[in-house]
VOKE-254419 format. One line per 10 residues: their letters; for each residue x, y, z of C-alpha. Coordinates in Angstrom, 3 decimals. Example, Ala and Ser with C-alpha at 12.3 -4.5 7.8 and 13.67 -1.06 7.14 Angstrom:
REM residues 2
as = 12.300 -4.500 7.800  13.670 -1.060 7.140;
***
This chain:
REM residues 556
xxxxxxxxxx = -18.277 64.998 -75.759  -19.193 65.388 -71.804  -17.400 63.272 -69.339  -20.462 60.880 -68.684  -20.453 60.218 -72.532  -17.046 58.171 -72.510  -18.007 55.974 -69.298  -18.215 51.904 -70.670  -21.263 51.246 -71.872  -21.657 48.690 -69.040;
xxxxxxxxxx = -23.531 50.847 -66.898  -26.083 52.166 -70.052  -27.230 47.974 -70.384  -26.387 46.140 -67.324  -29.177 43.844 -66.448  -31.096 45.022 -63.243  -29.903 42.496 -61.132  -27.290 40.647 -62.840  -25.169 39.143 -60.442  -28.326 38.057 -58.124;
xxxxxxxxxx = -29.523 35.940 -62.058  -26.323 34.315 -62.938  -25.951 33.653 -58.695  -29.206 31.580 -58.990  -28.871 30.223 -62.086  -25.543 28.929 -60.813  -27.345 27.388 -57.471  -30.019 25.917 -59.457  -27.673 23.976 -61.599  -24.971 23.035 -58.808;
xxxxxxxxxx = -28.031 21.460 -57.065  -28.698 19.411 -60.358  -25.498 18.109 -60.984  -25.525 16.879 -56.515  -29.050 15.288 -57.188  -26.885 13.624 -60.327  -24.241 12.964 -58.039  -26.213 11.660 -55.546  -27.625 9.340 -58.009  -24.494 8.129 -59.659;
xxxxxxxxxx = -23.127 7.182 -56.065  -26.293 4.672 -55.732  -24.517 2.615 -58.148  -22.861 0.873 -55.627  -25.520 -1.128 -54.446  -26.372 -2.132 -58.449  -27.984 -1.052 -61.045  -31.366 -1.907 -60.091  -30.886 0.744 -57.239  -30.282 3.451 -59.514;
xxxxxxxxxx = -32.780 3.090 -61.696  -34.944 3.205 -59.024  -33.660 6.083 -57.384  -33.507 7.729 -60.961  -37.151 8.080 -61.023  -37.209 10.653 -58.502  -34.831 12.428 -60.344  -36.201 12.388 -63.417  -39.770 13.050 -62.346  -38.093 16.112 -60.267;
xxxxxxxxxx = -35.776 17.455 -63.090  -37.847 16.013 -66.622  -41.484 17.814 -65.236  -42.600 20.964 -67.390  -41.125 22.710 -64.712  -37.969 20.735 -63.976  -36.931 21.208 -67.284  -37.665 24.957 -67.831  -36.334 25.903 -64.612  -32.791 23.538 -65.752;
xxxxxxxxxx = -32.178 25.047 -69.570  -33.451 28.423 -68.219  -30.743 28.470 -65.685  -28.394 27.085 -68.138  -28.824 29.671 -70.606  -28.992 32.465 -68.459  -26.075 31.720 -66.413  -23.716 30.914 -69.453  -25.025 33.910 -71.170  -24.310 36.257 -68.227;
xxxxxxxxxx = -20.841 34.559 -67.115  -19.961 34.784 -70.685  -20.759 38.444 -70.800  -18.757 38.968 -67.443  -15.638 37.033 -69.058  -15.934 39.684 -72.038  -16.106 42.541 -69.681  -12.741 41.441 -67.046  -9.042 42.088 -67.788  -7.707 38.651 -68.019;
xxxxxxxxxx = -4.076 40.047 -66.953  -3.113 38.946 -63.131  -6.380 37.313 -62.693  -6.383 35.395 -59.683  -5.819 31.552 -60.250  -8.899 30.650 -58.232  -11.196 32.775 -61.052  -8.869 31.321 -63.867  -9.660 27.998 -62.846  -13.447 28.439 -62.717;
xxxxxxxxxx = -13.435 30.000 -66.135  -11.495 27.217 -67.557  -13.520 24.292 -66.421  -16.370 26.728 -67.244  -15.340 26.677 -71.006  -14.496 23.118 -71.230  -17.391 21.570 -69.479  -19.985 22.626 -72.593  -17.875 20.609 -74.986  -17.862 17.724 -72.270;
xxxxxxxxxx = -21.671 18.294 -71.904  -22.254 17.606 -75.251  -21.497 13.753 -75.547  -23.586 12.874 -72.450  -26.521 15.089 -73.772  -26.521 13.360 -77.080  -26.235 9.814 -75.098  -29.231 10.817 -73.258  -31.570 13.513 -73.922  -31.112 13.263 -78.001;
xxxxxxxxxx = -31.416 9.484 -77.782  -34.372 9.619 -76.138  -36.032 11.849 -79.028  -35.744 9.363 -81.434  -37.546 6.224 -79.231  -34.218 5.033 -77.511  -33.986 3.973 -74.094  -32.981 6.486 -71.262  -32.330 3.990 -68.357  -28.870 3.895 -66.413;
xxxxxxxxxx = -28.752 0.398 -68.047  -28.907 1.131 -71.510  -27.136 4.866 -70.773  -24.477 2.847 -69.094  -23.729 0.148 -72.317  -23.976 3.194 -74.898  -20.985 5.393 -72.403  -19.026 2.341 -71.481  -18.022 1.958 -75.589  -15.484 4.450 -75.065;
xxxxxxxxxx = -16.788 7.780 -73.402  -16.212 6.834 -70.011  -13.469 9.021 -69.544  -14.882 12.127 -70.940  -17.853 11.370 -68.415  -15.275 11.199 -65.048  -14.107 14.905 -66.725  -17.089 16.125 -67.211  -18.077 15.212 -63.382  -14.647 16.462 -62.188;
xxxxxxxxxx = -14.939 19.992 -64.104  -18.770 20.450 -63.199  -18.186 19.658 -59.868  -15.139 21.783 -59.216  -16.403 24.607 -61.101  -19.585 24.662 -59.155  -18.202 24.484 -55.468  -15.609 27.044 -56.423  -18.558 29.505 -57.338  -20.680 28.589 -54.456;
xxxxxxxxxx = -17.667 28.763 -51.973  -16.934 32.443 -53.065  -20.233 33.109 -51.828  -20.771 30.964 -48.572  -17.336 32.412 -47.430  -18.398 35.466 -46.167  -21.182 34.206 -43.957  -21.633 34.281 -40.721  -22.075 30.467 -40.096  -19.351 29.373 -42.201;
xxxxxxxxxx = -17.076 28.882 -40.259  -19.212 26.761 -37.882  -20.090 24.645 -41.048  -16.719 24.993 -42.905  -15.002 21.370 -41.895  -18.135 19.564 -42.875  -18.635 21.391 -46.323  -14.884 20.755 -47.072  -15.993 16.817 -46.605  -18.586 16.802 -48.401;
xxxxxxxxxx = -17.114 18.839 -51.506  -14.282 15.570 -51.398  -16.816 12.804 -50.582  -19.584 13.315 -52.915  -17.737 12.959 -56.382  -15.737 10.292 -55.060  -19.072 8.012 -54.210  -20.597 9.071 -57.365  -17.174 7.979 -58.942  -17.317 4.370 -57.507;
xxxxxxxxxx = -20.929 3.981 -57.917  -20.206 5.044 -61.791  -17.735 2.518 -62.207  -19.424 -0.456 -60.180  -22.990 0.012 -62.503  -20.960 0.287 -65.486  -18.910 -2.843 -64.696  -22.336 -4.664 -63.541  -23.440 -3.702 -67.141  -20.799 -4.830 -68.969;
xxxxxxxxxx = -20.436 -7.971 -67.055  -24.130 -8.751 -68.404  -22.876 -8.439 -72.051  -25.417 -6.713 -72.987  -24.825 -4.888 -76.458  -25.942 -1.026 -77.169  -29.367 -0.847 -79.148  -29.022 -0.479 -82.805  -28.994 2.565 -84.126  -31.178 3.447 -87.685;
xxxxxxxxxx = -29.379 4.783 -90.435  -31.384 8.390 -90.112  -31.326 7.795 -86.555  -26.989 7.540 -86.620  -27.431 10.485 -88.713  -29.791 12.850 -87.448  -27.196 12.331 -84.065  -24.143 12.752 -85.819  -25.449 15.985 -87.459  -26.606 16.814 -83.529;
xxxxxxxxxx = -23.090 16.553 -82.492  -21.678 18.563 -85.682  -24.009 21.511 -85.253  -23.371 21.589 -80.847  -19.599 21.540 -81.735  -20.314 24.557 -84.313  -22.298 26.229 -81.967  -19.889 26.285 -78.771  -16.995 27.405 -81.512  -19.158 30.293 -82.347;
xxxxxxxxxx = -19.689 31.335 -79.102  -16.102 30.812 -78.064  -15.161 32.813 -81.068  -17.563 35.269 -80.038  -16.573 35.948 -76.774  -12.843 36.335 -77.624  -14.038 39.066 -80.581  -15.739 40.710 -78.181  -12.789 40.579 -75.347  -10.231 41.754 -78.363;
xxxxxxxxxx = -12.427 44.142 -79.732  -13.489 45.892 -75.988  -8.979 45.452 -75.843  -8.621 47.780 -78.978  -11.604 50.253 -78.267  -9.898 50.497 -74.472  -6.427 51.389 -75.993  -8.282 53.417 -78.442  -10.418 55.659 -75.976  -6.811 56.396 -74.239;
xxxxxxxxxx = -5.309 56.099 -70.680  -5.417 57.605 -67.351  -3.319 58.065 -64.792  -4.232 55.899 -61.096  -1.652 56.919 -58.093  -2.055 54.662 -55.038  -0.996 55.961 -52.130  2.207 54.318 -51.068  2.515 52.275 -54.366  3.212 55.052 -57.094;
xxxxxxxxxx = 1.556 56.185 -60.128  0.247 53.564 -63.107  -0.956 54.660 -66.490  -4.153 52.046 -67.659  -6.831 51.931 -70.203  -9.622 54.176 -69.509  -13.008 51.885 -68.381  -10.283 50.073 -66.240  -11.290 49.004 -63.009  -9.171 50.290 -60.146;
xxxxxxxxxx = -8.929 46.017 -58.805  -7.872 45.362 -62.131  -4.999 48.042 -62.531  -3.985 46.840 -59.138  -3.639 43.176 -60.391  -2.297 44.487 -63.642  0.698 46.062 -61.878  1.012 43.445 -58.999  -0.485 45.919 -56.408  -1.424 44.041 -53.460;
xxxxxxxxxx = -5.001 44.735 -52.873  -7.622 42.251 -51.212  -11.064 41.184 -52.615  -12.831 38.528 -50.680  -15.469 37.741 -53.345  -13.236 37.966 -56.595  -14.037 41.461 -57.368  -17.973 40.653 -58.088  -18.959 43.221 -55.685  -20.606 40.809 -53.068;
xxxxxxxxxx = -18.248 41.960 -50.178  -16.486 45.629 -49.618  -12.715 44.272 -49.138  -11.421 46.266 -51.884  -12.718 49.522 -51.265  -10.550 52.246 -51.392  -10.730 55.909 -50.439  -10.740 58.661 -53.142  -7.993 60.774 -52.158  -8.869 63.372 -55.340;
xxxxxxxxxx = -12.379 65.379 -56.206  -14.400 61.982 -55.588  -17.327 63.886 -57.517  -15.707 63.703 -60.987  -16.181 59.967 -61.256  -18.599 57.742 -62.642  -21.810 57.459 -60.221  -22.072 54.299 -58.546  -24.085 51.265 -60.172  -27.226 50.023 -57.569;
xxxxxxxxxx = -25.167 47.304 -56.448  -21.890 48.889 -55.464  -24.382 51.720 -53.926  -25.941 49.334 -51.703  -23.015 47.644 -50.076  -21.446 50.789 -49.408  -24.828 52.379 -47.746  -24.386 48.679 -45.931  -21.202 49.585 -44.387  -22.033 53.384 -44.276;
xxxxxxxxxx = -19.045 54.604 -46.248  -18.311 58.086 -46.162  -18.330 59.698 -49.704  -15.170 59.527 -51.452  -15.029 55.020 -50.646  -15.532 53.220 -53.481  -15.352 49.935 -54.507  -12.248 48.935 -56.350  -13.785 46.212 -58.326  -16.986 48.440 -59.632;
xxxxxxxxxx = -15.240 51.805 -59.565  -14.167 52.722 -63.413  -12.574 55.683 -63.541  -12.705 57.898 -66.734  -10.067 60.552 -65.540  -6.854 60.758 -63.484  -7.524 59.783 -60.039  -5.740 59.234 -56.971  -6.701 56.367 -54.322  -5.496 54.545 -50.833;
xxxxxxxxxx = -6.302 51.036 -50.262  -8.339 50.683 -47.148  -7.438 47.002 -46.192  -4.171 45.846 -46.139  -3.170 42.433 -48.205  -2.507 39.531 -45.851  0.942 37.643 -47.123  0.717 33.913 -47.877  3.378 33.490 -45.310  1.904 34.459 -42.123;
xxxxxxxxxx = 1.300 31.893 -39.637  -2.450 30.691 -38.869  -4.273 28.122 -38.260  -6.594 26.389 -41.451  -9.685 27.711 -41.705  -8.568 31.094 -40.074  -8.887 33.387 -43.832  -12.706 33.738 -42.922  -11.220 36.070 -40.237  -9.115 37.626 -42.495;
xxxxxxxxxx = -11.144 40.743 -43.130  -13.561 40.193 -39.544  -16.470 38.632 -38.462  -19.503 38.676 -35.953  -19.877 35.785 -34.197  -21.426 34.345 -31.079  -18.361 33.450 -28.605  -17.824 33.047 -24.761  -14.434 34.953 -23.533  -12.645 33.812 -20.362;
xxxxxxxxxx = -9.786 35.757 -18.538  -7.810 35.004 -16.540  -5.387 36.925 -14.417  -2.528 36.218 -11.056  -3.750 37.963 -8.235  -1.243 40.505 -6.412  1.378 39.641 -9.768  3.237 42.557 -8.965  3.654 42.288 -5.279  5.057 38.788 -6.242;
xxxxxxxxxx = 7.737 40.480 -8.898  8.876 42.273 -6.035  9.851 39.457 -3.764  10.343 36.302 -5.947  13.892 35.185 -7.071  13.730 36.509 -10.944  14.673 32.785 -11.723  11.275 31.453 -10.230  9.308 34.042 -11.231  10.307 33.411 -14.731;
xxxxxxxxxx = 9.907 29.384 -14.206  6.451 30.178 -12.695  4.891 32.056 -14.865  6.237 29.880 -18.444  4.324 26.787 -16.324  1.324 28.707 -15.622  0.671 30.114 -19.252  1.634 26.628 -20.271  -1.195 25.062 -17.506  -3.407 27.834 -18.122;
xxxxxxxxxx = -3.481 27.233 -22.424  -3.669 24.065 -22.202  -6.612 23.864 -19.934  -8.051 26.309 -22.752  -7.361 24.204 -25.872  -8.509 21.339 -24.119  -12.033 22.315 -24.119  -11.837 24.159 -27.655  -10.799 27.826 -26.503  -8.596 29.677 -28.562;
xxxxxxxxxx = -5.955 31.519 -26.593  -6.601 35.069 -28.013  -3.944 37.161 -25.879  -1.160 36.546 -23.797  0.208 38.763 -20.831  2.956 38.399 -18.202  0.191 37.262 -15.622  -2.638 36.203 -17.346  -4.573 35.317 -20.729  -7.822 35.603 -22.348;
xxxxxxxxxx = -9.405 32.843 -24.499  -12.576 32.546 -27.056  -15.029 29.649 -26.792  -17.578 28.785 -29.742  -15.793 29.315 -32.697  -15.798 26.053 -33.827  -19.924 25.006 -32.762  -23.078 26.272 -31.254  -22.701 29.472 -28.704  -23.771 27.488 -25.737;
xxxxxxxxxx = -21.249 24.860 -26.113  -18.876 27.468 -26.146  -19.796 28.432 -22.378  -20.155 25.300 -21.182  -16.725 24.521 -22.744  -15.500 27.975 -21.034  -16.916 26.926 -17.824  -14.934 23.864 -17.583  -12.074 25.140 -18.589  -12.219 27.469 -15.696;
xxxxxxxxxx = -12.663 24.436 -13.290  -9.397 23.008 -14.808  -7.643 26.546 -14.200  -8.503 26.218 -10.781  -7.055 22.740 -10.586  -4.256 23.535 -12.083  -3.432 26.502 -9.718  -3.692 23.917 -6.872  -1.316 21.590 -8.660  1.254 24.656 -9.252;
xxxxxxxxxx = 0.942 25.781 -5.573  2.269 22.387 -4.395  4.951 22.320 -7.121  6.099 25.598 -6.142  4.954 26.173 -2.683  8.429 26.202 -0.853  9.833 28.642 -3.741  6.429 31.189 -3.300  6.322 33.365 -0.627  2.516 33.823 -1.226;
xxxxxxxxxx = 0.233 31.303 -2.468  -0.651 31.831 -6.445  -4.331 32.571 -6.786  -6.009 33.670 -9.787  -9.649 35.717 -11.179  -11.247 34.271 -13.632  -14.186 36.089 -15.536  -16.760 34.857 -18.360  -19.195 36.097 -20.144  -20.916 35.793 -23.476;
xxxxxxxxxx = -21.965 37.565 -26.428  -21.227 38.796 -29.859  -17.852 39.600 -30.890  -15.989 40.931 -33.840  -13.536 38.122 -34.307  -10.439 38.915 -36.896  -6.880 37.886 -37.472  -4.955 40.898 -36.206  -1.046 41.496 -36.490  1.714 41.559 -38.734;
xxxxxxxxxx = 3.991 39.634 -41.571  6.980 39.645 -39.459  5.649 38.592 -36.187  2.832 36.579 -37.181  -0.993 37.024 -37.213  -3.359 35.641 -34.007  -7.234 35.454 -33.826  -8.523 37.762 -31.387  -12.077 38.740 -30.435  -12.976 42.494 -30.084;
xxxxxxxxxx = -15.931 44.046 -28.309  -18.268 44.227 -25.375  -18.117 40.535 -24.298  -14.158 40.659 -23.738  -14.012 43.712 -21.759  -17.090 42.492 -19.571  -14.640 39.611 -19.356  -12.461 41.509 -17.726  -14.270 43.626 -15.746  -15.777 39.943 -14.392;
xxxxxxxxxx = -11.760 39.513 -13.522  -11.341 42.209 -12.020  -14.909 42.293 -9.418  -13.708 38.559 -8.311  -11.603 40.696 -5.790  -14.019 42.499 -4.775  -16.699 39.536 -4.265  -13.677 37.412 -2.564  -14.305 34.522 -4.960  -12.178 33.021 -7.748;
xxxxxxxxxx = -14.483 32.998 -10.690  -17.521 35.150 -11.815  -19.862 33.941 -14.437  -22.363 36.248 -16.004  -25.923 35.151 -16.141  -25.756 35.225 -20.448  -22.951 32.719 -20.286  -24.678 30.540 -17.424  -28.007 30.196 -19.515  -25.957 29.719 -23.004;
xxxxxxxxxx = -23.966 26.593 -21.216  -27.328 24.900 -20.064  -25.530 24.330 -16.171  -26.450 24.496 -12.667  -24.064 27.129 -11.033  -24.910 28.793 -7.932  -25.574 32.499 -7.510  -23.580 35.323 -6.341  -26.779 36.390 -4.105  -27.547 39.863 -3.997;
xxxxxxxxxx = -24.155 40.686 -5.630  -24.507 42.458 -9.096  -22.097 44.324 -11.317  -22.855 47.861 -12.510  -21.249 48.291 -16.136  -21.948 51.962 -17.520  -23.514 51.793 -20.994  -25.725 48.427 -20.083  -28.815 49.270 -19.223  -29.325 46.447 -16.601;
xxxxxxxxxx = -26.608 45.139 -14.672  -25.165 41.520 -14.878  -26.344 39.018 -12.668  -23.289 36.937 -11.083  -22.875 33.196 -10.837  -19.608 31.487 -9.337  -18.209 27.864 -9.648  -17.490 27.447 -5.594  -19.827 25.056 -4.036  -21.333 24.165 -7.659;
xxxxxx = -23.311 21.464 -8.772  -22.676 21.513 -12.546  -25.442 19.322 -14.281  -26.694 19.424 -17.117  -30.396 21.021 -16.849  -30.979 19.537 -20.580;
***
């Protein structure tokens, strides 16, 4: 038998684009159940409102082509998330995944009442209204409805939110999703319960059933109980069987670099033998091969492993990985093999603000940097009193911060005589420099303030440079589990920043805008005439604005 023959079969039948199907079938149902949602929250302006608002829905959803494009995502989702479950390790499986598969598995047996109320009853000449939906579930299956809206819900914005995570205007968007994940259920919760109370209020009784009618249902339910205990059953053969063959087919031997040597199952992936053996090893996505967190580099013969699958191939041509990278999650190794984890873990423990794990790994975004440094610092370390110069500069990082945070910046670095701060993190790029651009006035401001405060203990009045510009930036939480993690910005646009800093001595002025961040903040600022700054590698140089004798306006 060769070495190729006694790779998993997963690679000789997986679907051509599998994850991009189930992803899809997923979106097409999450969007279903908020149109459902959506729907159910009506109810709090009656009955009457719902129904009417139901008509959209169902001529949307109950078309020829609503309702092939619903089961057909159905079916081909649970099939191929069903299929994934049979092909994962379910040791040290990360509780975010276990909770998605759980609610996963129960929400079919939850489905199953509420189709039967509604679709089934409809086959046999019975009313599909909210009003007569509403007196049928409000004789006792109330409560398995609220579940069933719960589990769907959850289930679906934990899927979608392993995707959205990674993208670049997440972050921007991130606050808002988080209300609406909270908000939505919760209306359709209290418009559930205000229709079903206006309906019962009415006294209205359920329609009577016929006796082959009662039956033909009750035989329905039987035979979709069966049929999800099959499948069930089905899926844990499968998971025990692919168990036995995997202890069967032998073990290999996996030595991580700085974490020892582990024997596993041959056709194991490297993510799971890290999770099997607590191995601290990051994976953004959940190990579905949408992101390149895990990769690791192949520290043996990298040619004596399984090719790479079209997916894993493409993300690592995306982040032009040299040969022996792999992806943890995809990578099944058939032989001993020996590999390094490329990203570190980040602890639980480390400080950061919320939101801040979308940085965890990096990410490009649009920001304005400002920085801002004491002019002559060290001449003034020679003659200052060491107990001033200490008082002075805690008050000045203090003024200088706080005129940051005030206008949204996030202090990025501190330094004995200065600090740099990002703008636009948290909204559009060109509120970012206009927010910069203020907070520069308010610098300036304060260094007046601090050079009365001070001025008998100073033998030389504080001034300061001030630099901004704008542009793209890699932004990412950088530091350690002792001393704490902080969100800088990386790149071009803070060292042309800086360089802006460092030509306000030259130009005699106390703040240099480029002409990127000027047109990005939509103000009036005057110009630094004839006065340009050269930066080698650019292949223009940067026009110059200043705040002294400004008339900020707003030109929009």
């Amino acid at each position: 038998m060769s070495d190729t023959d006694t790779a998993p079969p997963r690679s000789k039948w997986r679907l051509p684009r599998e994850r991009e199907w189930r992803l899809w079938a997923g979106v097409v149902l999450f969007v279903f159940v908020v149109t459902h949602l959506l729907n159910h929250a009506i109810g709090v302006f009656g009955v009457r409102s719902m129904e009417a608002v139901q008509a959209w829905r169902v001529w949307a959803w109950q078309s020829q082509l609503g309702t092939g494009l619903l089961y057909g995502a159905f079916v081909i989702h649970a099939a191929l998330a069903l299929k994934r479950l049979t092909l994962r390790r379910i040791s040290r499986m990360p509780l975010e995944e276990v909770v998605q598969i759980a609610l996963g598995l129960t929400i079919p047996y939850l489905l199953i009442t509420h189709v039967v109320g509604t679709r089934l009853y409809s086959v046999y000449g019975y009313s599909e209204s909210y009003t007569d939906v509403l007196v049928r579930i409000w004789q006792g299956s109330e409560i398995k409805q609220v579940l069933l809206l719960l589990c769907a819900w959850t289930h679906g914005c934990i899927g979608i939110g392993q995707v959205l995570r990674g993208q670049r205007w997440y972050g921007r968007w991130r606050d808002l999703l988080v209300l609406g994940v909270g908000l939505l259920p919760a209306l359709a919760l209290a418009g559930f319960f205000a229709a079903g109370r206006e309906v019962e209020a009415t006294g209205k009784a359920p329609e009577a059933l016929s006796s082959d009618a009662a039956f033909a249902l009750m035989m329905s339910v039987e035979w979709l109980l069966v049929g999800l205990a099959v499948a069930i059953a089905v899926v844990a053969f499968v998971i025990i069987l692919r168990i036995l063959l995997r202890l069967r087919s032998g073990s290999i031997t996996v030595r991580y670099i700085g974490h020892g040597t582990f024997r596993i199952p041959r056709g194991t992936t490297i993510l799971e033998a890290s999770r099997a053996n607590a191995i601290p090893h990051p994976a953004q996505c959940g190990g579905r091969g949408r992101c390149s967190t895990c990769r690791v580099a192949v520290t043996s013969d990298p040619s004596s492993l399984p090719a790479a699958l079209p997916g894993e191939r493409a993300m690592l041509e995306r982040i032009s990985a040299p040969s022996n990278v792999r992806l943890a999650c995809q990578l099944r190794p058939d032989r001993d093999v020996s590999v390094q984890i490329l990203l570190p873990i980040v602890p639980s423990g480390m400080r950061g603000r919320p939101g801040d794990d979308i940085y965890r790994w990096g990410a490009e975004r649009e920001v304005t940097a400002l920085f801002v440094d004491i002019r002559a610092f060290n001449a003034m370390t020679r003659v200052q009193i060491p107990y001033d110069l200490v008082l002075l500069m805690n008050r000045f990082i203090q003024e200088m911060a706080q005129a940051a945070e005030a206008h949204g910046g996030r202090v990025d670095t501190f330094a004995a005589d200065g600090l740099i701060a990002i703008f636009g993190l948290a909204g559009e790029a060109g509120n970012g420099a206009a927010s910069a651009i203020r907070s520069a006035r308010d610098m300036l401001k304060s260094v007046e303030g601090l050079n009365l405060e001070f001025g008998a203990a100073l033998t030389l009045p504080l001034r300061v440079g001030i630099g901004i510009h704008s542009g793209p930036a890699v932004i990412a939480r950088i530091g350690d589990a002792e001393r704490g993690m902080r969100l800088v910005a990386l790149g071009d646009t803070v060292s042309i920043a800086g360089r802006l800093e460092a030509a306000t001595k030259d130009y005699l002025t106390d703040c240099l805008i480029s002409e990127e961040a000027v047109y990005r903040s939509g103000l009036t600022l005057p110009r630094q005439s004839g006065k340009n700054l050269h930066i080698v590698g650019r292949d223009k140089p940067i026009l110059l604005y200043s705040l002294e004798g400004e008339q900020a306006a707003a030109t929009t």
